[in-house]
MIROKOL-520261 format. One record per residue (C-alpha): residue in one letter; z, y, x; residue number from 0. Coordinates in Angstrom, 2 decimals, padded with zeros to 5 digits. Last residue first. Layout:
<aa=a, zz=Z, yy=Y, xx=X, i=NUM>
...
//
This chain:
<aa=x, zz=011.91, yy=017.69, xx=010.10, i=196>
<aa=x, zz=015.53, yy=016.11, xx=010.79, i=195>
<aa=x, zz=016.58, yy=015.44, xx=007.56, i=194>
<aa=x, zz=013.12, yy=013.02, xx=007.26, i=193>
<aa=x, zz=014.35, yy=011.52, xx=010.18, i=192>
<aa=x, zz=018.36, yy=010.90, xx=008.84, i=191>
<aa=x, zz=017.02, yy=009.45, xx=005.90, i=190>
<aa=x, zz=015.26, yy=007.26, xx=007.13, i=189>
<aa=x, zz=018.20, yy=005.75, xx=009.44, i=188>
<aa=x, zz=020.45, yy=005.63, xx=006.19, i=187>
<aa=x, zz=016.87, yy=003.40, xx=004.15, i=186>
<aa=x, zz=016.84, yy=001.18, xx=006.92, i=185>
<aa=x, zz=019.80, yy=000.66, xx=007.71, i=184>
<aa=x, zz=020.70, yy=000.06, xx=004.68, i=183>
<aa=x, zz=018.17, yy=-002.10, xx=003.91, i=182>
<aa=x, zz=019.54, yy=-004.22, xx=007.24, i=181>
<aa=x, zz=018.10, yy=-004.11, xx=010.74, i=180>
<aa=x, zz=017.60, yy=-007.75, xx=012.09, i=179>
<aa=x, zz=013.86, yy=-007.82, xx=012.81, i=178>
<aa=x, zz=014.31, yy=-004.99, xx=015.37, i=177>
<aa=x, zz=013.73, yy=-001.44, xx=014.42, i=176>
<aa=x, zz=011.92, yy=000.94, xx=016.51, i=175>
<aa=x, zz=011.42, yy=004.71, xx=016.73, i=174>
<aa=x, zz=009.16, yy=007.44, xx=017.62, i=173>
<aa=x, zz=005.62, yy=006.10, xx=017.08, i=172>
<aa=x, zz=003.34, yy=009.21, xx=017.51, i=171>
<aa=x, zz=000.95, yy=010.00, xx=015.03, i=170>
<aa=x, zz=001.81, yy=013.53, xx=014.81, i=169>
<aa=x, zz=003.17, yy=012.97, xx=011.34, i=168>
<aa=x, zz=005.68, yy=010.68, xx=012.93, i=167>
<aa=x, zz=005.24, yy=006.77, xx=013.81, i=166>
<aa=x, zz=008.45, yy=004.79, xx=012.81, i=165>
<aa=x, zz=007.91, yy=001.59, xx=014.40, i=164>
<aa=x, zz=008.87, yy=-002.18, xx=012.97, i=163>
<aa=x, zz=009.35, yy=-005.24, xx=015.56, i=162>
<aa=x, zz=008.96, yy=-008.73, xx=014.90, i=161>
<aa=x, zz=006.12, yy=-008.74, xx=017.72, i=160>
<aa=x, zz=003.69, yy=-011.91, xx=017.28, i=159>
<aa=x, zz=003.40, yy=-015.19, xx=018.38, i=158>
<aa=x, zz=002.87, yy=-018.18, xx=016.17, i=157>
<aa=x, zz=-000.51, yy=-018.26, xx=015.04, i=156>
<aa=x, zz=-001.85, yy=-020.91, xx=016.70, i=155>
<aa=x, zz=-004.71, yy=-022.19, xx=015.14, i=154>
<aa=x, zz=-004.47, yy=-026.29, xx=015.14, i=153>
<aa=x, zz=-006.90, yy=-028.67, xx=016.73, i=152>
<aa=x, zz=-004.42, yy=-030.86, xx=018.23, i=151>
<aa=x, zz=-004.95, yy=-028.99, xx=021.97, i=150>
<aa=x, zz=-004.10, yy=-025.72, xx=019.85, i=149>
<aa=x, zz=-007.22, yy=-022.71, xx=019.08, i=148>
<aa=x, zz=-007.08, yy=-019.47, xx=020.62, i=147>
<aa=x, zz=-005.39, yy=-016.38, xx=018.04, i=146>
<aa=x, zz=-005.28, yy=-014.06, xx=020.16, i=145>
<aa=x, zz=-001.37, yy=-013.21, xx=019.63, i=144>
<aa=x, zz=-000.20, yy=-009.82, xx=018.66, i=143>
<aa=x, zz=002.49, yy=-008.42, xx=020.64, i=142>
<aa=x, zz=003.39, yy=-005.10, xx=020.20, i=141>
<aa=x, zz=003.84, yy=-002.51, xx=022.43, i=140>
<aa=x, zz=002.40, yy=000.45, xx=020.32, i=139>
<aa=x, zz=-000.65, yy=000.89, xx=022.85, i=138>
<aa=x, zz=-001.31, yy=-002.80, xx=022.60, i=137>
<aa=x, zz=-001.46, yy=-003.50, xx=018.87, i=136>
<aa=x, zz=-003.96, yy=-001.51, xx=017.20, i=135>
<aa=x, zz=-005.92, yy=-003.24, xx=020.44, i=134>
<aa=x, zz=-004.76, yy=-006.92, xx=019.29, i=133>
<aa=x, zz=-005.69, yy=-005.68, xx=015.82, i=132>
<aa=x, zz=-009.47, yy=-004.80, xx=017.06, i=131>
<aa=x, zz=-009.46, yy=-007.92, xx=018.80, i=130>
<aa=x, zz=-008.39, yy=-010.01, xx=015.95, i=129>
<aa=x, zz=-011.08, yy=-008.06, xx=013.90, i=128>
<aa=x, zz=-010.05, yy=-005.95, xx=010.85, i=127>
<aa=x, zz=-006.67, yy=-006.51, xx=008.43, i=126>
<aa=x, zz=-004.80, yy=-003.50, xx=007.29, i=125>
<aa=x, zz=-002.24, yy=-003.26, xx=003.84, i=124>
<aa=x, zz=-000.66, yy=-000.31, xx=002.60, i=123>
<aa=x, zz=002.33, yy=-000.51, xx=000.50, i=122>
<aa=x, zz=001.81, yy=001.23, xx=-002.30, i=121>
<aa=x, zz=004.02, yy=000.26, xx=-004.58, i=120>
<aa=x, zz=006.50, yy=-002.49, xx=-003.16, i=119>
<aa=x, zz=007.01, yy=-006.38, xx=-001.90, i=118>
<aa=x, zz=005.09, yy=-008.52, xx=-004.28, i=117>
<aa=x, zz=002.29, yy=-006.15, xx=-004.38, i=116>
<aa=x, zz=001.86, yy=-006.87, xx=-000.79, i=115>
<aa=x, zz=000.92, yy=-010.39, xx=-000.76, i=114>
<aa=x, zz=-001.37, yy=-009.82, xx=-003.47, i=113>
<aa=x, zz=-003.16, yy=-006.81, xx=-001.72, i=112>
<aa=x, zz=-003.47, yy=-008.81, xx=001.63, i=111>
<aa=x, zz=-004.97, yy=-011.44, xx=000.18, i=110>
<aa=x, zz=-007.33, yy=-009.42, xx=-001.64, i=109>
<aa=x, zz=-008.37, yy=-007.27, xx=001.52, i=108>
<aa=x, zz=-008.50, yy=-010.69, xx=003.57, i=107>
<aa=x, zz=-005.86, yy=-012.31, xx=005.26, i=106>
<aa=x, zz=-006.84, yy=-015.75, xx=006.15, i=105>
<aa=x, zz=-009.26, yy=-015.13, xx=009.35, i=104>
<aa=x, zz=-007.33, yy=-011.72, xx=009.70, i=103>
<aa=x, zz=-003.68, yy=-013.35, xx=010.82, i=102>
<aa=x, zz=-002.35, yy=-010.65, xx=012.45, i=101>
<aa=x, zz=-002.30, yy=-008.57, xx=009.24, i=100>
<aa=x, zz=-000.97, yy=-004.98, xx=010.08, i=99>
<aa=x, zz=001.54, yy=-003.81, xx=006.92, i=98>
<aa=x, zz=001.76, yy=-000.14, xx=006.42, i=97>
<aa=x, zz=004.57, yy=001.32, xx=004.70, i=96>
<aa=x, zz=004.03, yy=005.37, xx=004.20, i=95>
<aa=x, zz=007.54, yy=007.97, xx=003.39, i=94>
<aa=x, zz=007.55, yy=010.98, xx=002.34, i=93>
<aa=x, zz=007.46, yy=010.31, xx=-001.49, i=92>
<aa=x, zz=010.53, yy=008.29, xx=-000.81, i=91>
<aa=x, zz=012.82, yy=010.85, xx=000.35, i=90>
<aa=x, zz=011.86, yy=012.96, xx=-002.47, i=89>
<aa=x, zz=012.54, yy=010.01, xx=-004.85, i=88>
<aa=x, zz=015.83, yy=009.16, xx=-003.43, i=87>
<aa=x, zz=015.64, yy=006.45, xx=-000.32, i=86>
<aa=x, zz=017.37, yy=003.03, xx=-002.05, i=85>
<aa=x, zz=014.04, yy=001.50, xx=-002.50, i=84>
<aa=x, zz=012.70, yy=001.94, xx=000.56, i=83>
<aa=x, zz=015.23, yy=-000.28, xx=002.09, i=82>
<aa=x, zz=014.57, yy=-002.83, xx=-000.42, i=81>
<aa=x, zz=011.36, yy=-002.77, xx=000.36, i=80>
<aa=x, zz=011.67, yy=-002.80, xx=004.67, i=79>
<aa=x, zz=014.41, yy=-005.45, xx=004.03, i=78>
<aa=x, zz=012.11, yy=-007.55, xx=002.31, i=77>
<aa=x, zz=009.34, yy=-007.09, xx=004.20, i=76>
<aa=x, zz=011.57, yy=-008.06, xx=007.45, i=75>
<aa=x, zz=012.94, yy=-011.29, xx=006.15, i=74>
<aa=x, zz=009.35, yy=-012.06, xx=004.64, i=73>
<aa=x, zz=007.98, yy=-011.64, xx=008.26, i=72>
<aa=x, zz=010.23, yy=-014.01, xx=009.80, i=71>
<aa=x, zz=010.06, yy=-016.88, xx=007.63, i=70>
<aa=x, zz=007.71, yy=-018.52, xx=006.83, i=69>
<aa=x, zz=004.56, yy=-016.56, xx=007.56, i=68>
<aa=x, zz=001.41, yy=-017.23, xx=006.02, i=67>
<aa=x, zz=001.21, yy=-013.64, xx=004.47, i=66>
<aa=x, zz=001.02, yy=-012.13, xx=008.75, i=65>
<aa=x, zz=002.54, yy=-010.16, xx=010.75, i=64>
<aa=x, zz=002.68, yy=-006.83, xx=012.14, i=63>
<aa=x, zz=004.92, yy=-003.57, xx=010.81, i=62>
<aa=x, zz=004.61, yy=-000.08, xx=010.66, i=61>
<aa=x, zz=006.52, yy=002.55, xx=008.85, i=60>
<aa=x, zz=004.87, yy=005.91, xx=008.43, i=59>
<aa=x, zz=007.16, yy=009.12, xx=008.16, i=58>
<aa=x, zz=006.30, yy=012.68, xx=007.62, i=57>
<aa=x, zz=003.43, yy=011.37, xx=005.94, i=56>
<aa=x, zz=-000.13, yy=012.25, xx=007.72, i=55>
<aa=x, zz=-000.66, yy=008.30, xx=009.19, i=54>
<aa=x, zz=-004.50, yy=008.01, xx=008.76, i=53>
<aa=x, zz=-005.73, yy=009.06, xx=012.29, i=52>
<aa=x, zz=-003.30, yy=007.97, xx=014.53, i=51>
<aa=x, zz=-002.66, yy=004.42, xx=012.25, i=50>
<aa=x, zz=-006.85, yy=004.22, xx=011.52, i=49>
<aa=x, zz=-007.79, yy=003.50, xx=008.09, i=48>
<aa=x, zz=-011.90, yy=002.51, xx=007.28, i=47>
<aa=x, zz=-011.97, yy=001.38, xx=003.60, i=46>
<aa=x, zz=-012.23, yy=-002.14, xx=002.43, i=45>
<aa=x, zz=-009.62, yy=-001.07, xx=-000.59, i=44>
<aa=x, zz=-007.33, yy=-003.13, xx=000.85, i=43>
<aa=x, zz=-007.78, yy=-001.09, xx=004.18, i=42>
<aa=x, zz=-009.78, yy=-002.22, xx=007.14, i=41>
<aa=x, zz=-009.02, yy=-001.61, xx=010.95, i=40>
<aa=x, zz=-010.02, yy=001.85, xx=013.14, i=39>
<aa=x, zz=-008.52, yy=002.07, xx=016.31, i=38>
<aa=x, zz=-006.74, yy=005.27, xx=017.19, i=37>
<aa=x, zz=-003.48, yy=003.72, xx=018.30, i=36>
<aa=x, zz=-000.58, yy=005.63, xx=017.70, i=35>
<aa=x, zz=001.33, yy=007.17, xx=020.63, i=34>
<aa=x, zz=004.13, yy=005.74, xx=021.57, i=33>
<aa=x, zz=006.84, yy=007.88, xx=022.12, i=32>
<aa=x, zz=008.64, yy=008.67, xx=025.47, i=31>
<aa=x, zz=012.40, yy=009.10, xx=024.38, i=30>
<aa=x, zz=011.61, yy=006.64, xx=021.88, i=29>
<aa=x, zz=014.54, yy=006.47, xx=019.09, i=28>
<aa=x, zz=016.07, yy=002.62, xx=018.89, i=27>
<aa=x, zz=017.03, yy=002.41, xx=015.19, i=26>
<aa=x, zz=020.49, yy=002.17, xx=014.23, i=25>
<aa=x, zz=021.85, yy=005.53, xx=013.25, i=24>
<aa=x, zz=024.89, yy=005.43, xx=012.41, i=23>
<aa=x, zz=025.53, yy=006.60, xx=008.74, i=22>
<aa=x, zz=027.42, yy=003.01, xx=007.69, i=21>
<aa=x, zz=029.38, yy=003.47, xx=010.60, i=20>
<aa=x, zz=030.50, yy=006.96, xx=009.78, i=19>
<aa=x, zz=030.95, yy=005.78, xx=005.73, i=18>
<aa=x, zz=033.53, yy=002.87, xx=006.81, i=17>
<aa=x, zz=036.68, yy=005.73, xx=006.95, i=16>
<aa=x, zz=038.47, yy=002.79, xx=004.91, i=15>
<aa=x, zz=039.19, yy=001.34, xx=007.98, i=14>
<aa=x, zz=040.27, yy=004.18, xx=010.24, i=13>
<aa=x, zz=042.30, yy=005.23, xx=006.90, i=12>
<aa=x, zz=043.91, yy=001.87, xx=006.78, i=11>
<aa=x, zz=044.73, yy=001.45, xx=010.56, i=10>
<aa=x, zz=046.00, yy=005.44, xx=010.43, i=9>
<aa=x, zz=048.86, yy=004.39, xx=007.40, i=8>
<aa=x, zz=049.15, yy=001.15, xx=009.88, i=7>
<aa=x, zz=050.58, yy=003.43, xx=012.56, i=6>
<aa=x, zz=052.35, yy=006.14, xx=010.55, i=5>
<aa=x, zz=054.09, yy=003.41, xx=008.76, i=4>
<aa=x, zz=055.06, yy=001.99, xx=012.58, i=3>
<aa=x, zz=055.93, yy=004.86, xx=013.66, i=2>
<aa=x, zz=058.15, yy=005.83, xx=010.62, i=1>
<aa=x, zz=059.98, yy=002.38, xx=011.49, i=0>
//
């Protein structure tokens, strides 16, 4: 019978021990990082920003897609803000969002600055050429679609890369989160980068 106390006593501690999982780290960290593209696209302000050249926080968070978007790239956004908003100020202050339209013919510096004023303060918003996105694109492993026209007449927007990347203050991209990662996650995984420098 003491076993068996002893047994579930350890069940509830195990269980109530939730704070390791909650620290994990759940990014994917790039044992060969990317390095950031040099390509210069068009901040909201119309000024030239380039994601190797332009990135000098400790940690710059990068994501593509587009204020048309129904679904996927609010998910993300959200997270990404709310995530952000549970780092503590110091944290925070570190920390660049930059948001890559892939959907330039619509998203124009005004656009763009609407659509991310919604989200968080400061949130940096690029749009440019399709090409010159596709090429911001390539070297991070991202998929941006070109943008060709549909059969019906339609611009297909569809495809793009879900993915977010951490790129360091040595513009290298050194970890991605897939379109699932929570706020928490976020904001714990963060944390543990900045802890790190």
């Amino acid at each position: 019978m003491l076993l068996g106390v002893v047994a579930v006593l350890a069940c509830l501690v195990s269980a109530c021990g939730g704070s390791g999982d909650e620290e994990e780290f759940t990014g994917a960290r790039l044992d060969q990082p990317y390095a950031a593209p040099t390509v210069e696209l068009t901040d909201t302000d119309g000024a030239p920003y380039s994601l190797a050249a332009d990135t000098d926080k400790p940690m710059t968070l990068v994501f593509f897609g587009y204020t048309h978007c129904p679904d996927l790239c609010p998910l993300v956004m959200n997270n990404i803000a709310a995530g952000l908003n549970r780092l503590d100020e110091d944290d925070r202050e570190q920390v660049d969002m930059v948001f890559v339209t892939t959907d330039p013919k619509r998203d124009d510096e005004a656009a763009l600055r609407d659509y991310l004023d919604d989200y968080g303060e400061g949130f940096i918003g690029l749009t440019g050429e399709l090409d010159d996105i596709v090429a911001a694109g390539d070297p991070l492993h991202l998929y941006v679609n070109d943008g060709k026209k549909l059969p019906s007449g339609g611009y297909d927007l569809g495809g793009h890369s879900t993915f977010v990347l951490g790129i360091d203050d040595e513009a290298e991209a050194v970890v991605v989160w897939n379109q699932e990662t929570s706020a928490v996650e976020f904001a714990n995984d963060i944390h543990t980068l900045l802890s790190e420098d």
